[in-house]
C-alpha positions in Angstrom: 98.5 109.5 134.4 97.1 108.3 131.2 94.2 110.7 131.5 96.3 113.8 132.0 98.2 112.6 128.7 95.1 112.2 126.9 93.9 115.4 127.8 96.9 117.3 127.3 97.5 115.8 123.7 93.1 116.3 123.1 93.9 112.6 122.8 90.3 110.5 124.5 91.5 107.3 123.7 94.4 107.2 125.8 91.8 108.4 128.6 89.6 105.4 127.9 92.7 103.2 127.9 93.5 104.6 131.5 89.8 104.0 132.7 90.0 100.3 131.1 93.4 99.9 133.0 91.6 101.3 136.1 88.8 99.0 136.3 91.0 96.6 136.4 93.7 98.1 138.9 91.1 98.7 141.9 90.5 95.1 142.4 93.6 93.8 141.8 94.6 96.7 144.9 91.8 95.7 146.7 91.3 92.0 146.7 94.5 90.7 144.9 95.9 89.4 142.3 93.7 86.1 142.6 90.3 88.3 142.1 92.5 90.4 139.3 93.5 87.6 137.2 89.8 86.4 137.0 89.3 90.1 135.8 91.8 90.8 133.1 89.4 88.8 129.9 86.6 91.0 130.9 88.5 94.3 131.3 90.3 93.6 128.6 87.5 93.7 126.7 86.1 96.8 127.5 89.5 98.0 124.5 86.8 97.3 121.9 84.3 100.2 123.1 87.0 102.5 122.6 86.6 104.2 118.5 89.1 102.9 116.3 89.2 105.7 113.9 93.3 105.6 113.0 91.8 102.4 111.0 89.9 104.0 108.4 93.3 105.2 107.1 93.1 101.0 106.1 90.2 101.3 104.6 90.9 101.9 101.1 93.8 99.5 101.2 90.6 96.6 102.3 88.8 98.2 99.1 91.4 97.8 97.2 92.1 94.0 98.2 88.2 93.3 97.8 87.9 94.9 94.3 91.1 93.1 92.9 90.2 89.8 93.9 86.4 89.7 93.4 87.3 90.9 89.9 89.5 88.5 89.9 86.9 85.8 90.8 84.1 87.0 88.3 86.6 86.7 85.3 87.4 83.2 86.1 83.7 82.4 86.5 83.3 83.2 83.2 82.1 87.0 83.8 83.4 89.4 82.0 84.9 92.1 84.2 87.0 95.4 84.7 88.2 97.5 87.7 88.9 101.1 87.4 90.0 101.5 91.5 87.5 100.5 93.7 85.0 100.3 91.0 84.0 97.2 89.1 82.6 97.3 85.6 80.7 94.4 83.3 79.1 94.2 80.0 77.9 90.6 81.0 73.9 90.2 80.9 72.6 93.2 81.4 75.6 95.2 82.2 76.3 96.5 85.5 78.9 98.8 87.9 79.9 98.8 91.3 81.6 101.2 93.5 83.2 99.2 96.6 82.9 102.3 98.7 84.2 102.8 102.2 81.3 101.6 104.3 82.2 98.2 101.9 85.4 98.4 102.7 84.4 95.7 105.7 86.9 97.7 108.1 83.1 97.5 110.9 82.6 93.6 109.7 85.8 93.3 111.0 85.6 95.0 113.9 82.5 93.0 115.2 84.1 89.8 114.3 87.2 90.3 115.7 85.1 91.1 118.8 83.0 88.1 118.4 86.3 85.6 117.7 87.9 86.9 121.1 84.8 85.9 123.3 84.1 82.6 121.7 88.0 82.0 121.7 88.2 82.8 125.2 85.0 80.5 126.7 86.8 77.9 124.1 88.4 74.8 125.7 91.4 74.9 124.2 95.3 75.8 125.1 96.2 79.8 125.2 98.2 79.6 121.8 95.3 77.9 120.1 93.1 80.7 121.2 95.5 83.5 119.8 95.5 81.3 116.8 91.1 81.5 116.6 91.4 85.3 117.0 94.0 86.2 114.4 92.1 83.9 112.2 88.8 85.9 112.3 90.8 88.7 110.5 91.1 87.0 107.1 87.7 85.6 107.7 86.2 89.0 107.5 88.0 89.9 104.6 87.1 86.6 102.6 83.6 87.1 104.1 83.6 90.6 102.4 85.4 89.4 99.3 82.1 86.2 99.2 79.8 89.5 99.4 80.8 91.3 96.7 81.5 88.3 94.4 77.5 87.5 95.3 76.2 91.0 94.6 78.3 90.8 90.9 77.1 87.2 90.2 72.9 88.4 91.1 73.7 91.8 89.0 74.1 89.5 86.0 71.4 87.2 87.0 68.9 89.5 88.1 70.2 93.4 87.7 71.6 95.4 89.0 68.8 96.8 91.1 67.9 94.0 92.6 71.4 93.3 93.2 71.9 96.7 94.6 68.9 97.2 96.7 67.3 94.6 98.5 70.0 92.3 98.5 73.0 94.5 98.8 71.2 95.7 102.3 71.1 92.5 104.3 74.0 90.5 102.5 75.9 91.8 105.1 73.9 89.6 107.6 74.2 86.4 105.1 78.4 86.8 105.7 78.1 87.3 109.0 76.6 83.8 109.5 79.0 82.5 107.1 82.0 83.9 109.2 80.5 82.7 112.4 79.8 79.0 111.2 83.5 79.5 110.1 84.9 80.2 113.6 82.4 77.4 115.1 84.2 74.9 113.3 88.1 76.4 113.4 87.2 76.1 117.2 85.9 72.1 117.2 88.8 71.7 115.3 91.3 73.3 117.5 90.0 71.4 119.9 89.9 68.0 118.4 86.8 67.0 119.7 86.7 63.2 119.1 84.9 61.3 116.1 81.9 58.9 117.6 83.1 55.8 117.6 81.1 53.3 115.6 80.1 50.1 117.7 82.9 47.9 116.8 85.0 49.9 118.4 82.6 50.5 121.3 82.4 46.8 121.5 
């Protein structure tokens, strides 16, 4: 039924929602709802391989959240700055300017995290609400892990240029934040789930 929709309103995500919802239907008809429970993470799942394009329309409100508060963020450490948009401006060192353009936006950082937060938060040992809890958080992570990025490339224009700024390091910063966000998550999840202190040998004793 969901296919026939998706075709008729030249809609393919609504398709691919019917397929996901299919892969999960034929065992729970064939072998029950015991097998089918077992199945509904994984299938679930399968909703992030379906494009996401409605949320590029969000995009420029992400850019626009990113500029204000790095700018924000490089006045207070002392740098000198200006936005005009999505575009940051400096006269500190030897000047620079920024355009926080759409691939910038971290709209795909977000979408891979996101991704990543529901796995680990699912293989997590900790109650359903606390997982819910892990995955909503990994969506201000990603924006502060974007907001860390650009605040870095500002502070090495300054430092060191803008080229270098720009080029080498603008091009795998991305990876740096990544890591960042990741070793945040690892340590939202030991704390959710209270993982006890070693105990020091008084105590033991």
């Amino acid at each position: 039924v969901l296919h026939l929709l998706g075709a008729r309103a030249q809609q393919p995500r609504i398709s691919l929602v019917g397929f996901v919802l299919l892969t999960w239907g034929i065992p729970l008809f064939l072998q029950g709802w015991n097998a089918a429970k077992l199945l509904i993470f994984p299938c679930s799942y399968l909703l992030f391989c379906i494009p996401l394009n409605f949320l590029d329309e969000i995009s420029f409100y992400l850019r626009i959240v990113v500029t204000m508060v790095s700018v924000t963020l490089l006045n207070g450490l002392g740098i000198a700055t200006e936005r005009a948009g999505t575009a940051i401006f400096s006269s500190a060192g030897g000047g620079f300017n920024l355009d926080v353009a759409d691939p910038c936006s971290g709209i795909r950082s977000l979408l891979a995290i996101t991704a990543l937060a529901a796995a680990y938060a699912h293989f997590s040992r900790i109650v359903m609400w606390k997982k819910w809890l892990m995955f909503l958080s990994s969506i201000p992570l990603a924006v502060i892990g974007n907001i860390v990025r650009v605040l870095t490339i500002g502070i090495l224009a300054v430092c060191c240029g803008q080229k270098t700024a720009v080029g080498f390091y603008h091009d795998y910063s991305g990876y740096v934040v990544m890591v960042v966000v990741v070793l945040l998550l690892v340590w939202l999840g030991d704390l959710l789930e209270g993982k006890p202190k070693k105990k020091d040998a008084s105590e033991k004793e």
